[in-house]
C-alpha positions as CSV (number, residue, x, y, z in Angstrom):
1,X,71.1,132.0,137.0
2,X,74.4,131.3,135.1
3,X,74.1,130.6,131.8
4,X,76.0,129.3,128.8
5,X,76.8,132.0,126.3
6,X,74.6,131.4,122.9
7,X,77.7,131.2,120.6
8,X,79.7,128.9,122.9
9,X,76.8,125.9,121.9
10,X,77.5,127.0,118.2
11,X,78.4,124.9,115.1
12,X,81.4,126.3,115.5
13,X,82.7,125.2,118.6
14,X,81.0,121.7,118.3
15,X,82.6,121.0,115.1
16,X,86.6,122.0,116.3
17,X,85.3,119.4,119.1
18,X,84.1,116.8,117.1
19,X,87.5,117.5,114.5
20,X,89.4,116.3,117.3
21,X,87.8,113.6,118.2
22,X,87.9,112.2,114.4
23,X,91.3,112.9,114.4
24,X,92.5,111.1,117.5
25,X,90.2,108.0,116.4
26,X,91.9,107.8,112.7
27,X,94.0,104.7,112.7
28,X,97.2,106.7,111.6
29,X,96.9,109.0,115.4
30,X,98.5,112.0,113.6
31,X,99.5,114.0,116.8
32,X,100.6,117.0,115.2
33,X,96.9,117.4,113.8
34,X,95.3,116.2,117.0
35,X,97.3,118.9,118.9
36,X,96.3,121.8,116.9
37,X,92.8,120.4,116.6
38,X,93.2,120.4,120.8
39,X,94.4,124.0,120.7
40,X,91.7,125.9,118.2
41,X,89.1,123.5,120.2
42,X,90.7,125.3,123.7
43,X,90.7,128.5,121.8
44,X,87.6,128.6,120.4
45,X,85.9,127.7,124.1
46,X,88.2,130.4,126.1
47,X,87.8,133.0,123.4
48,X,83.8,132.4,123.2
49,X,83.7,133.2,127.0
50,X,85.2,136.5,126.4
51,X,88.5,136.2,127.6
52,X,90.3,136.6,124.5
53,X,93.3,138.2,126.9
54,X,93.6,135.4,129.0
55,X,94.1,133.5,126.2
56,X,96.9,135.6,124.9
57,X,98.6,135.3,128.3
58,X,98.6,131.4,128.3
59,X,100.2,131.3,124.4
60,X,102.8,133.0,126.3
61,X,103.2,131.2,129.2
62,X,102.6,127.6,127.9
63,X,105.3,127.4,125.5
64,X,106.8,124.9,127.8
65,X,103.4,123.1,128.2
66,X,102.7,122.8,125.2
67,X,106.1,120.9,124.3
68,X,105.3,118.2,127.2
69,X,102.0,117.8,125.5
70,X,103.0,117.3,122.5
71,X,105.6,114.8,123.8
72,X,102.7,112.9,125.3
73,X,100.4,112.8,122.5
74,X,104.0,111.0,120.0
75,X,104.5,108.6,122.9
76,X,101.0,107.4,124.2
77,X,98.6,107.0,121.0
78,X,95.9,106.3,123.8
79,X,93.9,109.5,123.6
80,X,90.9,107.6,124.9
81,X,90.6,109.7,128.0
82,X,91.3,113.1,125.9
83,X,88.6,112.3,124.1
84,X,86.1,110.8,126.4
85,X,87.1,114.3,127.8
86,X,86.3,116.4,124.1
87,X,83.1,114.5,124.2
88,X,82.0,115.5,127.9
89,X,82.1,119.0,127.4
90,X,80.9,119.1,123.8
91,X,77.5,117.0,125.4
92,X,77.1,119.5,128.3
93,X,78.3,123.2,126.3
94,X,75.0,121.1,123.4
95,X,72.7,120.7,126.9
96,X,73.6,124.3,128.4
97,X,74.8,122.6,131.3
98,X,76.6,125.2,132.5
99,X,77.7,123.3,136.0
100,X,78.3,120.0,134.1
101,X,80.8,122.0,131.1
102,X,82.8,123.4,134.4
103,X,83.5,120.3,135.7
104,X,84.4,118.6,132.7
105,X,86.7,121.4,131.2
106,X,88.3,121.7,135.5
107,X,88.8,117.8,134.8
108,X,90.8,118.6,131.2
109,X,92.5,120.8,131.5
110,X,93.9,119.5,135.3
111,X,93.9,115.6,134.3
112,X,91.2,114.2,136.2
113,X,89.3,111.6,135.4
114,X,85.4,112.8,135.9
115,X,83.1,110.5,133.8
């Protein structure tokens, strides 16, 4: 049985979740903010798992990425989905749903819609 590492349901990782959901609802949609509130949320999930060296590689590689994201979050202030998103996994990483978190972090980080 696959389980949902202890730390990964932490305060921790709940709270850079629920950061970035107050952020993107604020009135003022400070993308800058809500990107780096994305990133340490990202972070903080893919380092819990233990694959601190994957995310090293994908710093590297996303440099690119990361600029069209950004781009995105100054021209559409409709985070909506993002954060329907932030709140999906943050429910099932809380309820050690282990199959639930996988399909909602698949559905992030590849743009589907799965709610």
């Amino acid at each position: 049985m696959r389980k949902i590492p202890y730390w990964l349901w932490s305060p921790e990782i709940l709270l850079q979740g629920f950061l970035a959901i107050a952020v993107g609802f604020h009135p003022q949609k400070n993308y800058e903010r809500f990107f780096e509130l994305d990133e340490e949320f990202h972070r903080t999930i893919i380092i819990g798992c233990g694959k601190t060296h994957t995310w090293n590689m994908l710093k590297q590689m996303n440099v690119h990425y990361n600029r069209v994201r950004i781009l995105r979050l100054a021209d559409d202030e409709d985070w909506s989905l993002i954060l329907e998103q932030h709140q999906g996994i943050i429910l099932a990483i809380r309820e050690k749903n282990l199959d639930r978190a996988e399909k909602m972090m698949s559905g992030h980080l590849t743009g589907l819609e799965l709610l």
